[in-house]
C-alpha positions in Angstrom: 0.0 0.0 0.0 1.6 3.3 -1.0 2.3 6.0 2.0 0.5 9.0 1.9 3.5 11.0 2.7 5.2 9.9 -0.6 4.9 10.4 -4.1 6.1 8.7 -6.9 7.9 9.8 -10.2 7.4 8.0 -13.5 10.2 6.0 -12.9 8.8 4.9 -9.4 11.2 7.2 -7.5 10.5 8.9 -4.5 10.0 12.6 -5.6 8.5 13.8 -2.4 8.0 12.8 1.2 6.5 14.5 4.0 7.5 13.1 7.9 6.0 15.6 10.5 7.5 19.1 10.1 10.0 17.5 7.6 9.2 18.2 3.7 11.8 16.2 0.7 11.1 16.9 -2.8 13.3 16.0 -5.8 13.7 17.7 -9.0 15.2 16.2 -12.0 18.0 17.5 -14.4 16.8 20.8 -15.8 13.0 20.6 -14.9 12.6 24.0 -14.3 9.1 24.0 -14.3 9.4 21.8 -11.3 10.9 24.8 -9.3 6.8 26.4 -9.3 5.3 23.2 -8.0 8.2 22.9 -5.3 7.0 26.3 -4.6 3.9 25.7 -4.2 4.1 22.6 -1.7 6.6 24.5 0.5 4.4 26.9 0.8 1.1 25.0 1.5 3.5 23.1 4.1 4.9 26.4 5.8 0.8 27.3 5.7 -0.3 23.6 7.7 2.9 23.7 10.0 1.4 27.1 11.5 4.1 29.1 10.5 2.3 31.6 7.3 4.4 34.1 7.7 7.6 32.2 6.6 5.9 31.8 3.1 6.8 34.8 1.2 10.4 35.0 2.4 11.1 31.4 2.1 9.8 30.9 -1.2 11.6 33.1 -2.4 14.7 31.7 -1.1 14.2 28.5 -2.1 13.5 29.1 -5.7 16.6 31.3 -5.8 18.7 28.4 -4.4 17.2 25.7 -6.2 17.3 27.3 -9.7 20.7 28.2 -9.0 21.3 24.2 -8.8 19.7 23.2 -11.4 20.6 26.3 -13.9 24.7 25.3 -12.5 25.0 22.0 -12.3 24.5 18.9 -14.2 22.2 17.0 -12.3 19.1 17.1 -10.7 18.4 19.0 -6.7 16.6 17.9 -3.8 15.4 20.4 -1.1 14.5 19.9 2.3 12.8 22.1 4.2 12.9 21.1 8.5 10.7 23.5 10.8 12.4 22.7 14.3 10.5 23.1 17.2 11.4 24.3 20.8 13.1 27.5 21.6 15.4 27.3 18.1 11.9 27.6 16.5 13.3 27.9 13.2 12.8 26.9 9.2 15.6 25.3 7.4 16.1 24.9 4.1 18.9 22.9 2.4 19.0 22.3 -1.5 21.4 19.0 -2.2 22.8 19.3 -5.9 25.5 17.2 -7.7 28.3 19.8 -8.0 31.2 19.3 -5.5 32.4 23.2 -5.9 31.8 25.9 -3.6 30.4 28.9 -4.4 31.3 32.0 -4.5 29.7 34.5 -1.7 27.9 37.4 -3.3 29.3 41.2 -3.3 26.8 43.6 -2.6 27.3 46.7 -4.8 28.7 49.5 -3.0 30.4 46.9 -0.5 33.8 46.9 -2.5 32.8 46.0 -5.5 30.0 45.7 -8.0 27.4 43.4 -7.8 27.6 39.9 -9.1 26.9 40.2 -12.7 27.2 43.7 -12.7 24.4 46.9 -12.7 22.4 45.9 -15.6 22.8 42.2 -15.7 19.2 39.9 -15.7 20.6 37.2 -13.3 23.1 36.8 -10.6 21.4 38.2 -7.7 19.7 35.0 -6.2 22.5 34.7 -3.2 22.6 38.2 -2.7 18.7 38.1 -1.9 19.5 34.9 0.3 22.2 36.7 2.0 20.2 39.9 2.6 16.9 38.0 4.0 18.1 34.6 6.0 18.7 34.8 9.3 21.4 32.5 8.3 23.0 30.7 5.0 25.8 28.4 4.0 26.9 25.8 1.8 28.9 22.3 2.9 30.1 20.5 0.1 29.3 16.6 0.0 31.1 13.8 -1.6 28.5 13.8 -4.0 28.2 17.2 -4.3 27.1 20.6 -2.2 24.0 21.4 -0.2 23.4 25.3 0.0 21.4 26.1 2.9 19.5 29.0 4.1 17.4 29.6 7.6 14.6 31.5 8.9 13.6 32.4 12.5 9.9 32.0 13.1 10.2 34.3 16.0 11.8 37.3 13.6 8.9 36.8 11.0 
């Protein structure tokens, strides 16, 4: 009998599974329209885990992120989003790709230097945004590859 929490790709892969305040969904190579539906269960998760006013700021985030994974690398992403509970009430994200590197942190313009991708460039702000709104961000690189990770205080939202 299948599980509730889990859904299956075509291949009969677990794309998604939901454990408590725990949400895993994968994304395939270059399925960018997969970012919008990843969207849209983090947020209706955010929404049932009580914590709505997360949703703007962490969907945001985590579209950044995972677009950055899939638009950089040559494999597929899987993010997981972990509300803990207790007094370090907080939402993490983490977005697991299959490049090893690290990347670079963003530069603000005006702090030393201009901004990634310069003035009038149409991408290259996405870490920028994560490093202006997280309470906290990072990346840890795997054997497999790198997870880039982002947090949000539920008391600060």
């Amino acid at each position: 009998m299948p599980n509730p929490g889990k859904g299956l790709d075509q291949d009969g892969g677990i794309t998604t599974d939901i454990t408590g305040h725990r949400l895993r969904h994968a994304v395939r190579r270059a399925d960018f329209p997969a970012v919008s539906e990843t969207r849209r269960l983090l947020r209706d998760h955010l929404r049932r885990w009580g914590v709505p006013a997360l949703v703007d700021t962490a969907e945001l985030l985590a579209t950044e992120v995972l677009t950055n994974a899939l638009q950089h690398t040559g494999g597929g992403a899987v993010l997981i989003a972990t509300l803990s509970p207790g007094p370090e009430h907080r939402l993490r994200v983490e977005v697991h790709d299959s490049a090893a590197h690290r990347l670079r942190t963003p530069v603000r313009a005006g702090a030393g230097g201009a901004a990634v991708g310069g003035e009038h460039a149409t991408s290259g702000r996405g870490l920028i945004l994560v490093q202006a709104l997280a309470d906290a961000w990072g990346t840890s690189v795997l054997g497999t590859g790198k997870v880039v990770w982002f947090e949000l205080d539920v008391k600060a939202a």
